[in-house]
C-alpha positions, -999 to 999 in steps of 0.1 A, spaced: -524 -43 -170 -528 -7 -156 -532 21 -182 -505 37 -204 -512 73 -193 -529 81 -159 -544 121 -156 -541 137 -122 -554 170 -123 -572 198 -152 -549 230 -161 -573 252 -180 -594 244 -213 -596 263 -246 -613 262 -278 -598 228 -291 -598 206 -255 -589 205 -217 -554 203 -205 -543 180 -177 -512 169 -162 -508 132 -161 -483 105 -162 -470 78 -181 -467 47 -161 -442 22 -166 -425 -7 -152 -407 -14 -120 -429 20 -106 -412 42 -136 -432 75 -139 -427 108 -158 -447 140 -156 -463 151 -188 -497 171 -206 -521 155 -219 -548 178 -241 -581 161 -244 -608 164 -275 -628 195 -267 -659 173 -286 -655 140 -292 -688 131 -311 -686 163 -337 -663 150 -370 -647 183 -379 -637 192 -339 -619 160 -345 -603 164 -374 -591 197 -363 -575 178 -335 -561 159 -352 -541 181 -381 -532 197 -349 -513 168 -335 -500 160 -373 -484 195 -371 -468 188 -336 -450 153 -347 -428 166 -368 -415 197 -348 -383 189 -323 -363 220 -315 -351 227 -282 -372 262 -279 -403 245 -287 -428 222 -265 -429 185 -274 -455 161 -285 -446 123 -274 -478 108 -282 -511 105 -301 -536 82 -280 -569 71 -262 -570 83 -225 -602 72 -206 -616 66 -244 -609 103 -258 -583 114 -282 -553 131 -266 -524 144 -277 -495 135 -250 -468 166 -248 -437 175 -230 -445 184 -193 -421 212 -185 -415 222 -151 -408 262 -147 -428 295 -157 -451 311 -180 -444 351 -190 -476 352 -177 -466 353 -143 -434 362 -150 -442 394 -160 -466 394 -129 -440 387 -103 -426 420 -115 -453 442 -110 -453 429 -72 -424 434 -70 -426 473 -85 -398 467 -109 -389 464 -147 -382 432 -164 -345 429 -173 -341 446 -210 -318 422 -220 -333 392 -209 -370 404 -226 -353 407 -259 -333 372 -255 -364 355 -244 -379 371 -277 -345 363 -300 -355 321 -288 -389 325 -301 -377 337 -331 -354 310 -331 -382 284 -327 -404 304 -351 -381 302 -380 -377 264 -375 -413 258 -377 -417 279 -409 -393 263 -423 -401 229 -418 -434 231 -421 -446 264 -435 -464 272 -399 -478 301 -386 -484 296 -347 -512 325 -348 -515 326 -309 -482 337 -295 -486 351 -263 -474 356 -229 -495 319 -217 -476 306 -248 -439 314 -239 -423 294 -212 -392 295 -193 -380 260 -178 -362 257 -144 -328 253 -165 -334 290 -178 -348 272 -214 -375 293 -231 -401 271 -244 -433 281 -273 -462 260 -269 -496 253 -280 -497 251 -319 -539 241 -314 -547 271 -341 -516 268 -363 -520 271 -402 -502 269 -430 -488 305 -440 -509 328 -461 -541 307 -449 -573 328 -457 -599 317 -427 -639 324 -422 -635 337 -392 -612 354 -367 -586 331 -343 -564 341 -320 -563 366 -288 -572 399 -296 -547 418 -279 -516 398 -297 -535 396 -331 -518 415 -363 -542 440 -376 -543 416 -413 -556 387 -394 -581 413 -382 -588 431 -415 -579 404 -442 -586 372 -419 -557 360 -430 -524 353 -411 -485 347 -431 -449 339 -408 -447 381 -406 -479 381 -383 -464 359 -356 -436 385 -358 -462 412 -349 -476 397 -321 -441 388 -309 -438 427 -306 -465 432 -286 -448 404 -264 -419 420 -261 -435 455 -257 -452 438 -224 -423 425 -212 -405 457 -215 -428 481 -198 -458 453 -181 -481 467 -199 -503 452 -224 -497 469 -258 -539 469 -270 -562 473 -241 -599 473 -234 -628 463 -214 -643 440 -245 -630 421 -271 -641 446 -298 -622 477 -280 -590 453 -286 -597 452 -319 -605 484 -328 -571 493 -308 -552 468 -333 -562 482 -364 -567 516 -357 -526 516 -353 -519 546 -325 -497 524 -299 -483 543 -268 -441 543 -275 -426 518 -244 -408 546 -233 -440 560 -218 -438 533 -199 -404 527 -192 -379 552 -207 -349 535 -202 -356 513 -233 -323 517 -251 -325 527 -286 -314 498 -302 -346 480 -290 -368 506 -298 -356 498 -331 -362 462 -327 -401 473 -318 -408 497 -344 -401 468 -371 -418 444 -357 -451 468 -348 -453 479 -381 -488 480 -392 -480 470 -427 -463 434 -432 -443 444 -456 -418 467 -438 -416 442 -408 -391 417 -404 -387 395 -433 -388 364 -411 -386 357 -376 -348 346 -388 -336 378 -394 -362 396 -362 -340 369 -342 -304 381 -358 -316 415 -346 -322 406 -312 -291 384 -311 -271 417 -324 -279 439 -302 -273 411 -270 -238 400 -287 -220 427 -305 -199 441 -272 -187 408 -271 -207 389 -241 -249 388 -234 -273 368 -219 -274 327 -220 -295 299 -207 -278 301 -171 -282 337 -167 -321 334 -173 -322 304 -152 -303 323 -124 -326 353 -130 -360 340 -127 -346 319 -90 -342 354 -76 -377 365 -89 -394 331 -73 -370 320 -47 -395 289 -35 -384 272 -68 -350 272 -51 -359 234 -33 -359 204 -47 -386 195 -77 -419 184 -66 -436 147 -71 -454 138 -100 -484 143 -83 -476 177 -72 -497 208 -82 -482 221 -116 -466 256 -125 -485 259 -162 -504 290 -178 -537 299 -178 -553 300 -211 -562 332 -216 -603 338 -221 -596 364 -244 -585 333 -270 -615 337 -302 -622 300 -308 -628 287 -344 -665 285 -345 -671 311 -323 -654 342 -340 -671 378 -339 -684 392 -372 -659 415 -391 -685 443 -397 -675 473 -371 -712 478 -363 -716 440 -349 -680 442 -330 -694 469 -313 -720 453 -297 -691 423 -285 -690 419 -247 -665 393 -240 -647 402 -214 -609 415 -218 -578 403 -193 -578 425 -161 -556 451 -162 -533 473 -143 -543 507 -159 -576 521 -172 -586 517 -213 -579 544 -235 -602 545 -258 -589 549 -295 -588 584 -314 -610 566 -342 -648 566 -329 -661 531 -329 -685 528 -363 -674 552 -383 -662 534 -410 -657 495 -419 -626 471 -413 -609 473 -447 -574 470 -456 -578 510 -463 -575 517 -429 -548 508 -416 -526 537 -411 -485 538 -419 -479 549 -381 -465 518 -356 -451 534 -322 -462 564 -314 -430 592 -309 -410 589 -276 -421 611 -248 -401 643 -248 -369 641 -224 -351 668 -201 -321 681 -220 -289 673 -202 -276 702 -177 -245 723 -192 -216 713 -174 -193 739 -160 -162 747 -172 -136 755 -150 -109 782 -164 -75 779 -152 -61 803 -127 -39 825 -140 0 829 -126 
């Protein structure tokens, strides 16, 4: 009897296992597409039993904005967890195809792909108390049917976990899973921000050459504002931003419930916004050789890198500034230089103390309109 699940090809690795596309085989030649992620390390108990909470946390989620597990199960004699295969985009190179192309992302279509995160957010947190702790741009996908998709809960905890060690990508991280090591539903919202501030301007919000430079970017809380970037940010999402970048967790959104009702307010109030359809019909323009008909099984697979700026649990840097200094793991390329922070590296250590009230910093000045001229009627 041939096997259950066959693997065709490896999609990128990360702290917990490798990722593969594979298929479930069937009978009468029945095949469907899906992931299968692998044990990292099979023979080491507490890798495993990571894995396996991890898979625990994924069987009871089914929302339509999130990525689903179909099955727990021995592949070539490894643990896997068997998830949804979906066929379309990561904002990784969504936001890519628009810097070759020289153009903005659509505003509204950034903060409606941010109101169906919220959406699938709020549904975890509720269910099951879950924060995702890794959203990113690899994270968040967009099917071919214009569905946005959050994947990947391999580092989700329960909210208001207090770890050992940092987890998570340092450029999406909340500056209390930094300083406190410790991550509640508000820090997804944070790193949501940053998502949506890269989506709105292609830039990544924290940059640096290493890991620690990120960091030190994160908490020392002096953001660029997005209108640097791109000033034709309306106000109404700047607003959105500024709550969701707040440095203190408090004066954020409450939950990514009412972050999602403000995104869905600003889209829906004139009366019409963005839907499914229109993202579908907007990322076909942006990769037009998606246009044909879907590829075989056994074709190469659309499906995001895992970023190597992910801090594995196990392998997390020291929170003592003077030993992040000396950090060299490598950052994401980027498409402008670091800045470094106004706050010199060492000078004083990580505590909650230090985190200053500032989020976005003020809008770049703008040209006051022209006076229009007035014309005075002739007289008779």
């Amino acid at each position: 009897m041939p096997p259950k699940y066959t693997i065709l090809q490896e999609l990128g690795a990360g702290g917990m296992g490798k990722v593969y596309k594979g298929l479930l085989v069937g009978q009468a030649g029945f095949q469907r597409p899906l992931v299968i992620k692998q044990v990292k390390y099979a023979d080491e108990p507490g890798h495993v039993k990571l894995f396996v909470e991890e898979a625990r946390r994924y069987a009871v989620l089914d929302h339509e904005n999130i990525g689903r597990i179909f099955d727990f199960e021995e592949v070539d004699g490894r643990l896997c967890i068997i998830l949804e295969y979906i066929d379309g985009w990561s904002l990784v190179e969504y936001v890519e195809r628009h810097r070759e192309l020289e153009r903005f992302p659509d505003v509204e279509l950034s903060v409606f792909i941010a109101s169906r995160v919220c959406r699938a957010l709020q549904y975890v947190y509720e269910r099951s108390a879950i924060v995702h702790r890794d959203i990113s741009p690899s994270n968040i996908m967009m099917t071919r049917e214009g569905t946005v998709k959050l994947i990947d809960f391999g580092i989700a905890t329960r909210s208001g976990t207090r770890d050992s060690s940092l987890t998570g990508k340092p450029a999406y991280m909340a500056p209390e899973m930094i300083v406190e090591l410790r991550a509640d539903n508000r820090s997804d919202l944070f790193s949501l921000g940053a998502v949506l501030f890269e989506m709105l301007t292609k830039e990544r919000l924290f940059q640096g050459k290493a890991t620690a430079d990120i960091l030190e970017q994160v908490v020392a809380g002096h953001p660029p504002s997005p209108r640097a970037f791109n000033p034709d940010i309306p106000d109404g999402v700047m607003e959105i931003l500024r709550k969701a970048l707040q440095r203190d967790p408090a004066k954020r959104y409450a939950n990514a419930g009412e972050m999602g009702q403000a995104c869905e307010h600003y889209l829906y109030d004139k009366g019409y916004g963005p839907t499914n359809l229109t993202l579908k019909q907007y990322v076909y323009g942006l990769f037009p050789e998606a246009a044909v008909e879907p590829a075989s099984p056994e074709a190469p697979a659309y499906f995001p890198v895992i970023e190597p700026t992910l801090i594995p649990i196990g392998e997390a840097l020291p929170v003592d500034r003077s030993q992040l200094a000396g950090e060299q793991t490598p950052a994401t390329p980027l498409s402008r230089p670091y800045v470094p922070s106004r706050r010199p590296p060492g000078s004083e250590p990580l505590t909650a103390s230090t985190l200053p009230p500032e989020t976005l910093a003020p809008d770049p000045p703008r040209h006051p309109p022209r006076p229009r001229k007035v014309r005075r009627p002739r007289g008779r």
